[in-house]
Every structure is written in C-alpha cells, then in structure tokens.
C-alpha positions as CSV (number, residue, x, y, z in Angstrom):
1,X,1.3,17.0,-14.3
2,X,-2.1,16.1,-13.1
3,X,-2.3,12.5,-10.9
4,X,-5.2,11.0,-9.3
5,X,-6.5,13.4,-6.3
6,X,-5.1,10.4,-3.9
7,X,-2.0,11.8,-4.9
8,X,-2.4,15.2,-3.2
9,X,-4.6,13.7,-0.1
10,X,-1.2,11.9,0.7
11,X,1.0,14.8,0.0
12,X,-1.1,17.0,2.0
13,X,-1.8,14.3,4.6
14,X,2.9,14.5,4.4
15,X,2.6,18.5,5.1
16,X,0.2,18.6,7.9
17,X,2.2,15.8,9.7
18,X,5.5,17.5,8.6
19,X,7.2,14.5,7.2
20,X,9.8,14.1,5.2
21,X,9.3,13.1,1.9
22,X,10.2,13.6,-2.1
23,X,8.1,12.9,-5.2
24,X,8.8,11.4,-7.9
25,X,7.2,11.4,-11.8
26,X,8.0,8.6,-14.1
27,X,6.4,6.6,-17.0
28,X,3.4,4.0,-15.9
29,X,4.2,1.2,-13.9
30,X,2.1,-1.7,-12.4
31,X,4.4,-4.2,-10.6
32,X,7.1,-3.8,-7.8
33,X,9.8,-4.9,-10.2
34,X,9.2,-2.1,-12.8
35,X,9.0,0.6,-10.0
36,X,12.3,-0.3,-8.8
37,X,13.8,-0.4,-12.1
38,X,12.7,3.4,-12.5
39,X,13.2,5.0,-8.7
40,X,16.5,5.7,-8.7
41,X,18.4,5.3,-5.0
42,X,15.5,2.5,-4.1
43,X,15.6,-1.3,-4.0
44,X,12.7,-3.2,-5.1
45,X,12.2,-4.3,-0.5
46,X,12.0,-0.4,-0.1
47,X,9.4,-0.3,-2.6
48,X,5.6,-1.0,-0.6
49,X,3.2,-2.9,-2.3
50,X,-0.8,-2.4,-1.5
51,X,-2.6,-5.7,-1.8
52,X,-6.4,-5.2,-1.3
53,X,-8.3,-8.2,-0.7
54,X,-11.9,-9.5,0.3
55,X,-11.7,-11.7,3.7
56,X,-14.6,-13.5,5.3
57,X,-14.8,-14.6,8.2
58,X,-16.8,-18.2,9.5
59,X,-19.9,-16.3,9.9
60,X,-19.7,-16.0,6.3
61,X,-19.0,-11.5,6.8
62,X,-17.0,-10.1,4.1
63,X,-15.0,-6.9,4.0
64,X,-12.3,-5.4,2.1
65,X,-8.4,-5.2,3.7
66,X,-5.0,-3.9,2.3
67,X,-1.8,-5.4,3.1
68,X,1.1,-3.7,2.6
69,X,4.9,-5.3,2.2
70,X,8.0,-4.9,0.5
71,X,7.8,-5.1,-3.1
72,X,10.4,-8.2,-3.1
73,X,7.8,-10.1,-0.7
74,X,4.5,-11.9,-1.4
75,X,1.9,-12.7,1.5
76,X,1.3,-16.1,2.6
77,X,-2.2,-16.7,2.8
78,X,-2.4,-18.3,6.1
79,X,-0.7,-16.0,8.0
80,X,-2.9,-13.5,6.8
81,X,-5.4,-15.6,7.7
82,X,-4.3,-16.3,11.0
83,X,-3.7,-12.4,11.7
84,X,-7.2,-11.5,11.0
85,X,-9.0,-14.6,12.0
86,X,-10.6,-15.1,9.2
87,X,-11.6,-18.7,6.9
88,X,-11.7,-17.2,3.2
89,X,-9.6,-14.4,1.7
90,X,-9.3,-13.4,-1.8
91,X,-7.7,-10.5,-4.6
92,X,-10.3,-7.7,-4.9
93,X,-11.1,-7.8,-8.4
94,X,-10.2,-5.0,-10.3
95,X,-13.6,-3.3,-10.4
96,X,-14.2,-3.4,-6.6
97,X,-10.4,-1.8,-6.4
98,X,-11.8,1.3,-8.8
99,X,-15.0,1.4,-6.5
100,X,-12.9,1.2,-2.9
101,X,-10.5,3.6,-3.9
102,X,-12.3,6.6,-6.0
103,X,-11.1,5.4,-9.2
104,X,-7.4,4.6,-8.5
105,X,-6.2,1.8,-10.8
106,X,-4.9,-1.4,-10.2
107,X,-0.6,-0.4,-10.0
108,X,-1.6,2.7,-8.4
109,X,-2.9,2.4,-4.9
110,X,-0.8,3.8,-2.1
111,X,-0.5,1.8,1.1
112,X,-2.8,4.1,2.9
113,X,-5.5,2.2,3.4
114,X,-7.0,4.8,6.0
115,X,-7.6,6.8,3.1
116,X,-10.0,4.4,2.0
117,X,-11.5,3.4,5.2
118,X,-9.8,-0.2,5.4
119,X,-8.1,-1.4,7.8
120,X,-4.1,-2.1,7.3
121,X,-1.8,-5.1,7.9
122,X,1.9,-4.3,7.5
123,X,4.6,-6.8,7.4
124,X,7.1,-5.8,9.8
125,X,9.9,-5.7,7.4
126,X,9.1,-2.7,6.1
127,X,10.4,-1.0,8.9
128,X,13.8,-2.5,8.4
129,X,14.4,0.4,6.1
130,X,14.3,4.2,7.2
131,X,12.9,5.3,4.1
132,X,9.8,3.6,1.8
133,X,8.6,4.8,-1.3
134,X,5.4,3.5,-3.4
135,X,3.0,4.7,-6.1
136,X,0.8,7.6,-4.7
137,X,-2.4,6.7,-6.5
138,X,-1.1,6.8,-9.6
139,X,1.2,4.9,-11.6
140,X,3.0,7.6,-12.6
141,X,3.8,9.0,-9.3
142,X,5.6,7.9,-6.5
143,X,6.6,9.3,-3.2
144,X,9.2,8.4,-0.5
145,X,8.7,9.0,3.3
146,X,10.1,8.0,6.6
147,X,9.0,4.5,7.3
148,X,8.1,5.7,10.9
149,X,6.3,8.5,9.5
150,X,4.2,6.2,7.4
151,X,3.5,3.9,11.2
152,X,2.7,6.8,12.6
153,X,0.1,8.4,9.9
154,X,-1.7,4.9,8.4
155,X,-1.5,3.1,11.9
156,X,-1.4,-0.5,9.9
157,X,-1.5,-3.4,12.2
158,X,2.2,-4.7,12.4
159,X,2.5,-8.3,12.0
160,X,4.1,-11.0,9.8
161,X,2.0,-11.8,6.6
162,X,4.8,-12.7,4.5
C-alpha cells in the first residue's frame, strides 16, 4: 500500500534505532475510539493521540506544540498552560496541521513531533504501558513500539497535561 512518506520516516527512524515494533493496515480512522476498535491486542490508553496546538506566550509569541496522551485522555488546558508558561493556547486548525506536517491529515499525525520540528509534551501515563501504538501519518496505518523506545527517540517533555 502506499501511506504518507511520514510513514516510512518513522519506520526507518524504528530500524536505525533498532526498536521493536509491528505495523499495522486497516480502513481510515480519525479518533482514538475508532483506532481501538480496529487494533486488535490494544486498549484505546495504549493508543497515543497527537494534539497540535498554537500557544502564545504574554509577549504575545506564537508557535506550534504537540501533545501526546493516551487516546482515553483529554488535556486540561491549564496544565498545559502551566507546563509551557504560556497565557493563550489553541487547536491548530486543520490547514496549519497540512502545512506543519507535509501534508499529513488531521487523524493521521504520529506523535513525533521531532519530525516536524515541534517541540513534545507527553503525559506521563503513556509510559504506564510497555507497548504504544498510534497512526503513523496516515489514517490507515498504525505502528506499535516500545514506549521507552518512543522516550528515547522523540525526547517529549514528560509531564502531566491531562
């Protein structure tokens, strides 16, 4: 099948760091709950949601951000907030995801935020469970790794947003 090229950046990124890791092909999905449905030996707080989103701080400086937590989790603004000291935050919109991310759609971005040059905050419950899984750029593709493999390759900021 032919994915997004984010798809094979992360599986190469997997091979050169020798990870584990297995792929798997399904039919489109956008939210947490209808990944989980699909990946069969995963729960929905296995599953890693990406969350990119504009923060400014008082200065009135924007940039872009991805959080990444368990797809049974939501962020809580003011944490996130708090964590990046920062006064306004807010959902890219779906045309400045296409733009950050070389043309991966909104249900498709992978947690790896240093693919993208944005920084990465990672709620610490995500390394509760030994292995993560998540769409790899595309909707229809999804790979699970080591959640220490994935700390040790994206290097997200650890701390509670949820």
């Amino acid at each position: 099948m032919d994915y997004h090229p984010t798809a094979y950046k992360i599986l190469e990124l997997l091979k050169q760091n020798n990870c584990w890791y297995e792929t798997f092909a399904h039919a489109p999905v956008r939210t947490s709950e209808e990944a989980a449905a699909i990946r069969t030996g995963y729960g929905l707080s296995q599953g890693v949601k990406a969350m990119i989103i504009k923060v400014k701080n008082t200065g009135g400086v924007g940039k872009f951000v991805m959080l990444a937590l368990p797809g049974n989790l939501r962020f809580n603004n003011q944490k996130v907030k708090q964590a990046l000291s920062v006064k306004e935050i807010r959902f890219a919109t779906e045309a400045e995801i296409v733009e950050l991310t070389s043309g991966v759609q909104v249900g498709g971005v992978p947690p790896f935020g240093n693919l993208f040059g944005l920084e990465v905050l990672a709620n610490p419950s995500i390394f509760d469970n030994e292995k993560i899984i998540f769409n790899a750029g595309d909707k229809r593709f999804s790979v699970a790794m080591r959640s220490e493999d994935y700390k040790r390759i994206v290097s997200p900021k650890v701390t509670e947003i949820t």
